[in-house]
C-alpha positions, 0 to 999 in steps of 0.5 A: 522594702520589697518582701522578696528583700525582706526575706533575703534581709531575715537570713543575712541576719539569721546567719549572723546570729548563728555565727554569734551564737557559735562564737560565744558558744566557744568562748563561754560554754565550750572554753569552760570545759575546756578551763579557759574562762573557769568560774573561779580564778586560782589564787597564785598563777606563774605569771600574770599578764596584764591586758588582753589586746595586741601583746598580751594575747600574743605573750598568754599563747606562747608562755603557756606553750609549757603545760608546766607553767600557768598563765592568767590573762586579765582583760578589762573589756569583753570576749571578741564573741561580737559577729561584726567585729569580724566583718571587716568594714563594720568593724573599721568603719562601724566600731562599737563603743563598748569595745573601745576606751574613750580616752582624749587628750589634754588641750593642744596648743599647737593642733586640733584648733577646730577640734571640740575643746582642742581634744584629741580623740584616742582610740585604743581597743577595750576587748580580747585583741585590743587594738588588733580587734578594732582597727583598720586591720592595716599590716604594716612593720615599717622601715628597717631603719627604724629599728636600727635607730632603736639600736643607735639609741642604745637597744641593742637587740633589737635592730632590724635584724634582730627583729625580723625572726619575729615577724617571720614567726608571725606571718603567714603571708599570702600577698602572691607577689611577695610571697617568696620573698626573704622578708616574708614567712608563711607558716606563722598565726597571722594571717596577711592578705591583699585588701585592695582586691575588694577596690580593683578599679580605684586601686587601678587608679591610685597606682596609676596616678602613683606612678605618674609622680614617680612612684613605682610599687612596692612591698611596704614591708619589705627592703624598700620604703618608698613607693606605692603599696597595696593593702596588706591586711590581716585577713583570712577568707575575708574576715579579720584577724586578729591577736585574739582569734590568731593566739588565743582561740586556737589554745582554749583547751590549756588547762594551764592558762586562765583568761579572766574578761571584765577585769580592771587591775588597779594595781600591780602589788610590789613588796620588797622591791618584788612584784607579788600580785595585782589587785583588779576588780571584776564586778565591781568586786576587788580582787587580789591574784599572785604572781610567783614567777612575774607580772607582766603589763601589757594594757596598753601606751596609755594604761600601763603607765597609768598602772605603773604610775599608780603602783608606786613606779613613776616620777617621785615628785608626781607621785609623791603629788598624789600621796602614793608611795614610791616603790621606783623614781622612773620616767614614766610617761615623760616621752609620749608620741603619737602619729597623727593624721590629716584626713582630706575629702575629694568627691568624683562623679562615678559611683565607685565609693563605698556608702553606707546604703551600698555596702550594707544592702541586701545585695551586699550582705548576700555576697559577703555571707555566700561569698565572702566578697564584696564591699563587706569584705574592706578593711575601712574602704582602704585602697593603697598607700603611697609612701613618699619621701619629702625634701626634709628627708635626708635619708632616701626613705619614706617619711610621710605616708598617704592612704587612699579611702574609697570613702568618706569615714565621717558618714559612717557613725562611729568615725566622728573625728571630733571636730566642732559643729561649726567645722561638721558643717562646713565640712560635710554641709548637710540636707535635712539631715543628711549629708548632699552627696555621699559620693566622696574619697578620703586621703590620710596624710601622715607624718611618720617621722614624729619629732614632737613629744609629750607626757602622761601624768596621773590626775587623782589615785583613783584607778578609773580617772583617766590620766592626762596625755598630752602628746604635744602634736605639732610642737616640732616644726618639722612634723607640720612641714611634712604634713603641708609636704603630703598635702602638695603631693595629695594635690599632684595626684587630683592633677593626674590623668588617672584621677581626672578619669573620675571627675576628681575634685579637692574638697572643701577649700577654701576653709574659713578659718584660714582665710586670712592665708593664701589659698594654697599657700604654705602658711594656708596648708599650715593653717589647715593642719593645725586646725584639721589634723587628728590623732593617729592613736599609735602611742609610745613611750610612756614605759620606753626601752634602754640601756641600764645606763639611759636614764630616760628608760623605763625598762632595760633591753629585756623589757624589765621595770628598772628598780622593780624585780619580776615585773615587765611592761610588754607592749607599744609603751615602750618603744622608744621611738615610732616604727610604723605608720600603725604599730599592730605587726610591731606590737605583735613582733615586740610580744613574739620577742618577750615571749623568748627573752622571759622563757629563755630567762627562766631556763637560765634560772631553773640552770642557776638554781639546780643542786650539784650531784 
């Protein structure tokens, strides 16, 4: 490197450092005076929220929003204070192990055959913002019809239209094309963006081909969901956004709301069918913090089962398995779902992709850091999405959802989908080291009507045993067909004039390990599924919504735990069936939405209980 180079390389790092510097001043040194992370937590708070990420930073804002009323937040990763978690390309494509759990699923009989022990990957955030800190930033609130199917399954409540207030609350939407309409707001703390700024020319292409299949452009999170789509993203000024710097680092002057980072709850304590308190462990110490009013999980699809689970709320013969006592026979963790994804690779002549060596050169640091542009600026090189309707589908809507990457996730170090050595060969052959041509694309094939379902079960009481998740991906036949259906249409659109404009070409076919199929036929493209595809990491239902009368719920329509007083479960785990092809937008709705239910709730208590005059 050039001295000249290594100059300008020294001051992109410099101000890195400084943007540090200044983040965790505000978080640690600042927030202490201004009582949000206090050396000492109380011993009894009026709720107790459990887990810091997508929902549970969104429900400390808003139920501390009473200066009368105090809150404890407890999250078992660290602060957000990390600069490249702000950058959205390094923290999409770069994501850091200390901000992530490692969580994998048990052995699939149906998928993940070219997987390392047929084990799904799962990643899911360990960091203020969970999941919303870590992501591909991607904003997507899915079909209207979903959520209705929410209310045919007996939520009422919480249809489409019940449902929107909360999104509108929650966005400030600045995509100009769509921004005036019905279905958008402007004035909420969540910040959307159009990501497809920082790929015109792919974007260009993408559309293009798009359109010559039929598909014309769309809002993806609008009336309708068929069509192709840009990049809604959570972005502001080309950094991320997430539930933490939108819901929390605005509110750090509350004296009456206390966040706790590094801390583990083991369990919730419930005496005499009321939640009282949970027990966590903070440096290694154990602690013990009261609840007078509630306790509310939101740690997560995989975590908040797991906690239930442990505290005595759970199957009775699985828990009685384990020796822990039942407090609430439930079916907890009996309907788990999981999106999954079938990454496929093209490769084209033109420089055009973002590689690792481009996107974190001088040149490129130098215009994100001056100004805020650049291939930095990409959430994860995501270009568009087509959202397609397949001959399964009966309902004029999209069914199975493919995204466009001006990349190859795999070259970057933290994307590793896990497949095993043989596969990474084959796959993305290499040199001495180093892949032969960095010069690739990505499409993501994913189902979004998911039929399968599995479970999540406890493996020991001991809080730290990660539990067994076991989605059961691609038991249904029908979530395979409309993989092998999204793979066709992937195959249509390297046909098409635009794509040819750039030399683009499928990828490593044949796979050698179907080729006893067909090239190109279905029981080939099946084949390639079962082998190729990967967890999406959207999980649901472990602690899933209904009505008093379903007894396949977990919570009632108000998100409280049957059978169990003051305490609720807030987060993706009890969605009852998959909305969206990434659940960070419903997540954050779903808290906007507690957030009223549990202070309306306590309105309509202070009412009850007040003495006659």
């Amino acid at each position: 490197m050039k001295t000249g180079e290594v100059g300008r390389s020294l001051v992109w790092w410099l101000g890195l450092g400084l943007f540090s510097a200044l983040l965790t001043f505000l978080y640690i040194n600042g927030s202490k005076s201004l009582a949000a992370l206090p050396d000492k937590i109380n011993t009894t708070y009026d709720f107790v929220i459990v887990g810091g990420g997508t929902s549970g930073s969104v429900l400390a804002n808003r139920l501390s929003e009473s200066p009368d009323v105090t809150v404890l937040l407890l999250e078992a990763g660290g602060l957000d204070s990390d600069p490249d978690i702000q950058i959205p390309l390094l923290s999409s494509l770069e994501r850091k192990l200390e901000h992530t759990w490692k969580f994998t699923t048990t052995p699939q009989e149906h998928a993940f055959k070219s997987l390392d022990g047929k084990r799904g990957r799962l990643n899911t955030g360990r960091v203020l913002g969970g999941r919303s800190t870590v992501s591909s930033m991607v904003y997507l609130r899915g079909s209207s019809k979903n959520y209705n199917m929410w209310e045919r399954l007996g939520a009422a409540g919480w249809g489409f239209r019940d449902v929107v207030p909360y999104f509108h609350k929650l966005e400030n939407f600045r995509i100009e094309e769509f921004q005036t309409s019905a279905y958008h707001s402007t004035k909420g703390p969540v910040m959307v963006s159009d990501g497809s700024q920082t790929h015109p020319l792919l974007h260009d292409i993408y559309q293009k081909a798009s359109a010559t299949l039929g598909l014309k452009s769309t809002d993806c999170n609008g009336k309708d969901y068929v069509g192709f789509c840009s990049n809604p993203i959570m972005s502001d000024r080309s950094r991320r956004v997430s539930t933490s710097s939108a819901y929390l680092l605005p509110v750090l002057d509350r004296k009456n709301l206390h966040i706790a980072p590094y801390s583990h709850v083991t369990k919730v304590l419930i005496s005499s069918g009321k939640a009282v308190g949970v027990e966590y462990l903070q440096n290694g110490r154990r602690e013990v913090v009261g609840a007078s009013k509630e306790v509310i999980l939101s740690a997560g699809p995989i975590h908040s089962p797991h906690i239930l689970m442990l505290s005595g709320v759970g199957p009775r013969n699985h828990l009685q398995d384990h020796k822990i006592q039942v407090h609430a026979d439930l079916p907890v963790g009996s309907f788990i779902q999981d999106h999954m994804i079938l990454p496929i690779r093209g490769s084209i002549n033109e420089t055009l992709t973002l590689t690792y060596p481009r996107s974190t050169s001088v040149l490129a640091k130098l215009r994100y850091n001056l100004l805020g542009g650049g291939p930095l600026s990409s959430n994860g090189a995501i270009v568009g999405h087509s959202l397609v309707e397949t001959k399964l589908n009966k309902s004029s809507e999209a069914d199975t959802m493919i995204s466009f990457l001006a990349t190859i996730p795999e070259l970057w170090s933290a994307m590793d989908y896990g497949y095993d050595g043989n596969t990474k060969k084959e796959l993305l052959p290499v040199r001495n080291g180093r892949p032969n041509s960095t010069e690739g694309v990505t499409f993501l094939v994913q189902p979004l009507n998911i039929k399968s379902s599995g479970t999540l079960r406890i493996r020991s009481t001991n809080p730290f045993d990660p539990p067994d998740v076991d989605p059961r991906y691609l038991e249904h036949a029908d979530d395979v067909t409309n993989v092998i259906q999204g793979v066709k249409y992937y195959f249509k659109l390297m046909k098409t004039r635009a794509f040819a404009r750039v030399q683009a070409r499928p990828p490593f076919l044949p796979f050698s390990k179907c080729s006893n199929h067909k090239l190109n036929s279905d029981s080939y493209l099946e084949c390639l599924v079962r082998h190729l595809a990967v967890p999406g990491s959207n999980l649901i239902g472990g602690c899933k919504m209904g009505s008093m009368k379903d007894n396949s719920s977990v919570v009632d329509l108000k998100l409280r735990v049957k059978g169990v007083e003051r305490l609720r479960v807030v987060d993706s785990s009890v969605m009852p069936t998959l909305v969206s092809p990434d659940l960070i937008a419903p997540s954050i709705m779903l808290a906007e939405k507690a957030a009223d239910i549990i202070k309306s709730g306590q309105v309509s208590k202070k009412k009850i209980t007040k003495k006659p005059r």
